[in-house]
C-alpha positions in Angstrom: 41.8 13.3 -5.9 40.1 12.5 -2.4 39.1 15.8 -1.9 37.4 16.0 -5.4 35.8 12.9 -4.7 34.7 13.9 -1.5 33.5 17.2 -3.0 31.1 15.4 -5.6 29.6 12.6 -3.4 28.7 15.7 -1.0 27.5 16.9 -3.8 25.6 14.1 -5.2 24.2 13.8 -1.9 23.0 17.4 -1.4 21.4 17.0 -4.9 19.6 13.9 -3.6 18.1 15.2 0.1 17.2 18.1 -2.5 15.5 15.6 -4.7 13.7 13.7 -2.0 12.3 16.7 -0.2 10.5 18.1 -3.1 8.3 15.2 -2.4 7.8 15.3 1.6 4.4 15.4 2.4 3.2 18.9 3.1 0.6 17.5 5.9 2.0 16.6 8.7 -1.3 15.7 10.9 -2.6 12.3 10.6 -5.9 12.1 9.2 -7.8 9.0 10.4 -9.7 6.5 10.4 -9.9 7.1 6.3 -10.9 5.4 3.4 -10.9 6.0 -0.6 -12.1 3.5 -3.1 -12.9 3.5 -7.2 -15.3 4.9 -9.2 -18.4 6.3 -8.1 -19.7 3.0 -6.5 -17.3 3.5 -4.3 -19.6 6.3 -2.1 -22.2 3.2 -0.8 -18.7 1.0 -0.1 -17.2 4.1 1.6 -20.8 4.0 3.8 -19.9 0.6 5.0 -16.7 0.6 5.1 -17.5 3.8 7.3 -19.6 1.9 9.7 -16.7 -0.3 11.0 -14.2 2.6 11.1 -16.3 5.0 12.7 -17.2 2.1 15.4 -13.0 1.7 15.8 -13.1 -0.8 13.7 -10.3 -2.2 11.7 -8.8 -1.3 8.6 -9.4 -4.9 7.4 -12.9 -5.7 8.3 -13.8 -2.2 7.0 -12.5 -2.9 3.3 -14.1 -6.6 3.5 -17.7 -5.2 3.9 -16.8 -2.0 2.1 -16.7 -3.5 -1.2 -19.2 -6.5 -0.3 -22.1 -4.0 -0.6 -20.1 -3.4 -4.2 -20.4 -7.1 -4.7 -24.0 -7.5 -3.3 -25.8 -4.7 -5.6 -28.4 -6.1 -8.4 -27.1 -5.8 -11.8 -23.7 -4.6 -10.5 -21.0 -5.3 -13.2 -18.7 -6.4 -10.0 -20.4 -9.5 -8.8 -22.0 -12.1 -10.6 -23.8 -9.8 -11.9 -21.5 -8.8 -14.4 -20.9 -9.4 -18.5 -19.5 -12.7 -18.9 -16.3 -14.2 -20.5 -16.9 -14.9 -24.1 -18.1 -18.7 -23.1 -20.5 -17.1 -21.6 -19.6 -17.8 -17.9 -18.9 -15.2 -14.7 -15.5 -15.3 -13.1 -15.0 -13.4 -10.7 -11.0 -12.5 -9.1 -10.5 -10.6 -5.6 -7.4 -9.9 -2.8 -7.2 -8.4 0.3 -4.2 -7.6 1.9 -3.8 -6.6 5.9 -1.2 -4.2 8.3 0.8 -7.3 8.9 1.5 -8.2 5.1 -0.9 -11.3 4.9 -2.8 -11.8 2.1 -5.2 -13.4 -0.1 -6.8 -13.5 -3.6 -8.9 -16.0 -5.8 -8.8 -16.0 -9.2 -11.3 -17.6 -12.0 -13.9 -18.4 -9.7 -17.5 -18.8 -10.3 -20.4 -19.1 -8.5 -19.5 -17.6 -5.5 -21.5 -14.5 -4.3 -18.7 -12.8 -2.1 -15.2 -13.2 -3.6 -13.7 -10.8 -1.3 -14.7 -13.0 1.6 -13.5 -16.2 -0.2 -9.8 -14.3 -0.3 -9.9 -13.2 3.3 -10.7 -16.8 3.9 -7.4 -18.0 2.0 -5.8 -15.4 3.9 -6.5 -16.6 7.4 -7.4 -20.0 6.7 -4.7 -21.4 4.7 -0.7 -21.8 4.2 -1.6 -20.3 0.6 -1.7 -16.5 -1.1 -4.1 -17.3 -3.9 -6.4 -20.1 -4.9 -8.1 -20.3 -8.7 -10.7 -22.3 -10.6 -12.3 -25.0 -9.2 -9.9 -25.3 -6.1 -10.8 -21.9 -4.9 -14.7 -22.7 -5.9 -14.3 -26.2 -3.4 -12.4 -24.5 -0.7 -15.2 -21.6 -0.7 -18.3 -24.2 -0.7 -15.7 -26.2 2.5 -15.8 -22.7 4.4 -19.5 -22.4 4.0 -20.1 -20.4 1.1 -23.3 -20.8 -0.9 -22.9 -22.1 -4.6 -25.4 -19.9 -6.2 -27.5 -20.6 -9.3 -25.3 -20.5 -12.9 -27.7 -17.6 -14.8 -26.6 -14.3 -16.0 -28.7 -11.4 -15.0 -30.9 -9.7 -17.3 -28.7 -7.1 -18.8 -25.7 -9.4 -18.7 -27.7 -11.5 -21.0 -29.0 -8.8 -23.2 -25.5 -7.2 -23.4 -23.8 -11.2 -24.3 -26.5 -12.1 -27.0 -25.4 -8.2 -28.4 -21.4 -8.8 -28.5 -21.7 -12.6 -30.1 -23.1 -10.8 -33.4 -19.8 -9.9 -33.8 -17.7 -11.2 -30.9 -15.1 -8.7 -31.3 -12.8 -8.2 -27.6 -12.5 -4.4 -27.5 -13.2 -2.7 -24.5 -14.4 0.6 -23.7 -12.4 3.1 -22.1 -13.7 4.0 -18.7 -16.5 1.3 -19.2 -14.4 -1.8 -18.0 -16.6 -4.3 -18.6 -18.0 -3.4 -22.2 -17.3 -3.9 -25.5 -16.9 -1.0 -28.2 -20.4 -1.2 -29.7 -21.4 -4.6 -29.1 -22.2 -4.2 -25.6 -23.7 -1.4 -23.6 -22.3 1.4 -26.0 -22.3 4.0 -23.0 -22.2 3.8 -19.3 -25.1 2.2 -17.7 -26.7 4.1 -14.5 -27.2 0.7 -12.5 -30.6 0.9 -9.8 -28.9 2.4 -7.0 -27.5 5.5 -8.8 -23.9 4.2 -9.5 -22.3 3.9 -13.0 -21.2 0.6 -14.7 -17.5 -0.6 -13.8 -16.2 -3.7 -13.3 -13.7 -2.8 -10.3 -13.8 -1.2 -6.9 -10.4 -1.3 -5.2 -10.6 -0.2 -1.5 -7.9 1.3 0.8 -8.6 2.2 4.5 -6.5 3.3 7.4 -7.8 2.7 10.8 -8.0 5.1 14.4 -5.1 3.0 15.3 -3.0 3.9 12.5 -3.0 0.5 10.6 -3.5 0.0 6.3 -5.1 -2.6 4.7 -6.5 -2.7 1.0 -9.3 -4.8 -1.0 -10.1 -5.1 -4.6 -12.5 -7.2 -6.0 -14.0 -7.7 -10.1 -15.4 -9.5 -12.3 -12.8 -8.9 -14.8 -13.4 -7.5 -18.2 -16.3 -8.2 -20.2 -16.0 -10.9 -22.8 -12.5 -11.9 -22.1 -11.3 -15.3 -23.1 -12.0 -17.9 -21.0 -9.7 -18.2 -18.0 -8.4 -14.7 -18.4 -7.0 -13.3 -15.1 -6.5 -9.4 -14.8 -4.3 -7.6 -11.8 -6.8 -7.7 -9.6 -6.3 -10.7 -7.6 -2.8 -10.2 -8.0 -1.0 -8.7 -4.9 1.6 -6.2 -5.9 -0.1 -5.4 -9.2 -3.7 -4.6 -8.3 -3.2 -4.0 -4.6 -0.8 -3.5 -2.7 -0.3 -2.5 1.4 3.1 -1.6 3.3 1.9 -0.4 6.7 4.5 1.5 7.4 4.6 3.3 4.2 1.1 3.3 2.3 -1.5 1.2 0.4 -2.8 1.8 -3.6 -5.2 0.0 -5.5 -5.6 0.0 -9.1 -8.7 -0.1 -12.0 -8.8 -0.3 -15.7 -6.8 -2.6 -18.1 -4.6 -5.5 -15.9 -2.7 -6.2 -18.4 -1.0 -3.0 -18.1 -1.4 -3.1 -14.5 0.5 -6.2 -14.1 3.0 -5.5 -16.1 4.4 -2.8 -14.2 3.4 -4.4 -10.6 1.2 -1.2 -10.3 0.3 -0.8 -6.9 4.2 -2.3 -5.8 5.1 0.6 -7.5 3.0 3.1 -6.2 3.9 2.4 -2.5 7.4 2.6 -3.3 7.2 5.3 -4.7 5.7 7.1 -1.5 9.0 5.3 0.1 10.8 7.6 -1.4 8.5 10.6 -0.3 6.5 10.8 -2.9 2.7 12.2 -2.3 0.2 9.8 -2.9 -1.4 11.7 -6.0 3.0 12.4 -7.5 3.3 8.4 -6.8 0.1 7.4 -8.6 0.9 9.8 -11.6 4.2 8.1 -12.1 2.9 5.0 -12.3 0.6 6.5 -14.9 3.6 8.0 -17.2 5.5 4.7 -16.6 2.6 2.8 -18.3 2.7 5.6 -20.9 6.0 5.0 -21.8 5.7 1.4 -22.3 2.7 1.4 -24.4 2.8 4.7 -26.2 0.5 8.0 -26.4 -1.3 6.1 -29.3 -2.3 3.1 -27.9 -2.4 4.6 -24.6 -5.4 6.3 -26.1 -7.6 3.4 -26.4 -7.0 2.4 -22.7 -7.8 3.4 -19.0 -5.8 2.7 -15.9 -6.4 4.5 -12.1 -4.5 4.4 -9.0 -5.7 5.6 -5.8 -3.6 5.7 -2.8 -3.0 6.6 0.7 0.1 7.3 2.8 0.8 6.8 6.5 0.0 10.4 7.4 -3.3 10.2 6.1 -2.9 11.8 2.7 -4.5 10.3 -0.5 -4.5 11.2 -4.1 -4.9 9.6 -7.3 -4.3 9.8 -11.3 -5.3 7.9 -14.2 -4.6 8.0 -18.2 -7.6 10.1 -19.3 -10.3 11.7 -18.3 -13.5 9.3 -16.9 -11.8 8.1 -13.9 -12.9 8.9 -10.5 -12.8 8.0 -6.6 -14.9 7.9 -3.5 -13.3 9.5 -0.2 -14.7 9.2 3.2 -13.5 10.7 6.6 -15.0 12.5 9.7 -18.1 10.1 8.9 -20.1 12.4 7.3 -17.6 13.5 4.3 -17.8 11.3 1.4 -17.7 12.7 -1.6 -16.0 11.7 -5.3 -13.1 13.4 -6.6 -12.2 13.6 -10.3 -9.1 11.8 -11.2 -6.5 14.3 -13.0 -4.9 12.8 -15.9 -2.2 13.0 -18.3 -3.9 12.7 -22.1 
C-alpha cells in the first residue's frame, strides 16, 4: 500500500511539473523599462509614460503621468470630459498601485481634474487605501488640487440631452461610455486621433526591474448615480505583485469585480502562466459565469506583464486593443485576440 501510494503521488507530481511547464515563459531575457496600456489612447500615455522610463525613471511616476495626458485630453471620455451619470454629474474613480504593494484609489469623485494624482496622494499621504465622494473631493482640494467648474463639455451634453429621450442604461460593447442608440451610436474619433473609451489602465516596469500599475475612468456613461466600477478597486481593476507581474483591466466592472480580475491574472502568471494564457483565463472564467449569450452583449480586456518582461493580453470579442512601448521609439497597438 505505501509503495502504491508512493507510486501515484510521484505520479501526481510528475503530472503537475508537466502541467506547470507548459506554461514557462519561453523568453528568458528581460525586456525593460516597458510599458502597455488600453485602447488606442493608450499610444500618447505610452509617450509620457516613456519620457520618465527612458530618463530611468520609475515605474510609478511613469504610469502617474502616463495616463494624466489620458485624463488631460479635450473631450476625452476619461476625465471630466466624459458622459455623465444619469443625474447628470461626472464621477470620476482611479488607483495606482507601486513595487512595494502600496496603494491608492478614489471612487465617486467630482470635480477633480487629475484623479490619478488624487489616488497617489491617498497612497502616500494617508493611513487609508481608498477615499470616495465628498471625502476624497475635501482631501483633494487639502492637497492642493483645483476644484474645477461643474459643466459638461460639449459633446457630453449633446450625448446626455440624446439618452434622456429615452433614458435606457445599455452600454455599447467596445464603446464604454455609451449608450446603445441614445448616445454616440458609434465610436467617436476624439481631436487628437484617439477613439472614445472610458478607461486607460497602465502597467510599466522600470530599468531597475520594479512594477507598478495605474487605471483611471470616468466610469460608464449614464450609470446610476453613485455607481462604482473595478476600476478604483485594487485586485479587481489593477492589480501589481512585483515579484510576479501587474494586469489592468477595461470594459464592464461588474464583471471585473466579480472575479477580482486583475488578482487573478497575476496569479495566474504565479503559476507560470504567460501573460496573454493568464489574461485569456480570466476571459473564459468571466465566460462561464455569465454565459456565451449574455457574454455577447459585453466587453472585458486584460493586459498584462510579467517579471521577465513579457506582456500579452485577451478580451471577450473583437474591438479591444492595447498600446505597447519599449526601446523608446516602439510603440505601436496590438489587436486584442478574443474568444467569441
Amino acid at each position: 500500500m505505501q509503495r502504491r501510494n508512493f507510486l501515484r503521488l510521484g505520479s501526481s507530481l510528475s503530472l503537475g511539473a508537466l502541467a506547470a511547464s507548459a506554461f514557462k515563459p519561453a523568453n528568458k531575457a528581460v525586456v525593460k523599462p516597458i510599458v502597455i496600456s488600453t485602447w488606442d489612447a493608450g499610444i500618447n500615455a505610452n509617450k509620457a509614460a516613456w519620457q520618465v522610463l527612458g530618463a530611468g525613471g520609475t515605474a510609478l511616476d511613469a504610469v502617474e503621468k502616463g495616463v494624466m495626458v489620458t485624463e488631460d485630453e479635450l473631450g476625452c471620455c476619461v476625465g471630466l470630459g466624459a458622459n455623465p451619470d444619469r443625474d447628470g454629474f461626472v464621477t470620476l474613480d482611479a488607483s495606482i498601485m507601486d513595487h512595494q504593494g502600496n496603494c491608492g484609489s478614489v471612487a465617486f469623485l467630482e470635480r477633480i481634474k487629475h484623479p490619478i494624482s488624487v489616488a497617489r496622494r491617498v497612497m502616500e499621504k494617508t493611513p487609508h487605501v481608498m477615499l470616495v465622494g465628498t471625502g476624497a473631493q475635501q482631501f483633494a482640494i487639502a492637497e492642493g488640487f483645483k476644484l474645477e467648474e461643474q459643466k459638461l463639455s460639449s459633446d457630453a451634453e449633446k450625448a446626455y440631452r440624446q439618452w434622456l429621450k429615452k433614458s435606457e442604461y445599455k452600454p455599447v460593447v467596445n464603446i464604454e461610455n455609451s449608450s446603445n442608440g441614445h448616445g454616440p451610436s458609434a465610436p467617436t474619433k476624439l481631436p487628437n486621433g484617439n477613439w472614445n473609451h472610458d478607461t486607460i489602465g497602465m502597467v510599466a516596469m522600470d530599468a531597475n526591474g520594479n512594477l507598478s500599475g495605474s487605471c483611471t475612468t470616468s466610469g460608464m456613461g449614464f450609470k446610476m448615480r453613485g455607481r462604482v466600477g473595478d476600476s478604483p478597486i485594487i485586485g479587481a481593476g489593477l492589480f501589481v505583485d512585483n515579484e510576479i507581474g501587474a494586469a489592468t483591466a477595461t470594459g464592464q466592472g461588474e464583471d471585473v469585480i466579480r472575479i477580482c480580475g486583475s488578482h487573478l491574472v497575476v496569479e495566474l502568471m504565479r503559476h507560470n502562466y504567460t501573460p496573454e494564457q493568464a489574461c485569456k483565463a480570466a476571459v473564459e472564467r468571466i465566460i462561464k459565469i455569465k454565459g456565451i449569450e449574455k457574454s455577447k452583449e459585453i466587453q472585458v480586456g486584460f493586459i498584462a506583464i510579467n517579471k521577465q518582461g513579457q506582456y500579452g493580453g485577451y478580451c471577450i470579442q473583437k474591438g479591444f486593443n492595447y498600446a505597447v512601448c519599449y526601446a523608446g521609439d516602439k510603440n505601436f497597438l496590438i489587436d486584442g485576440k478574443h474568444i467569441l
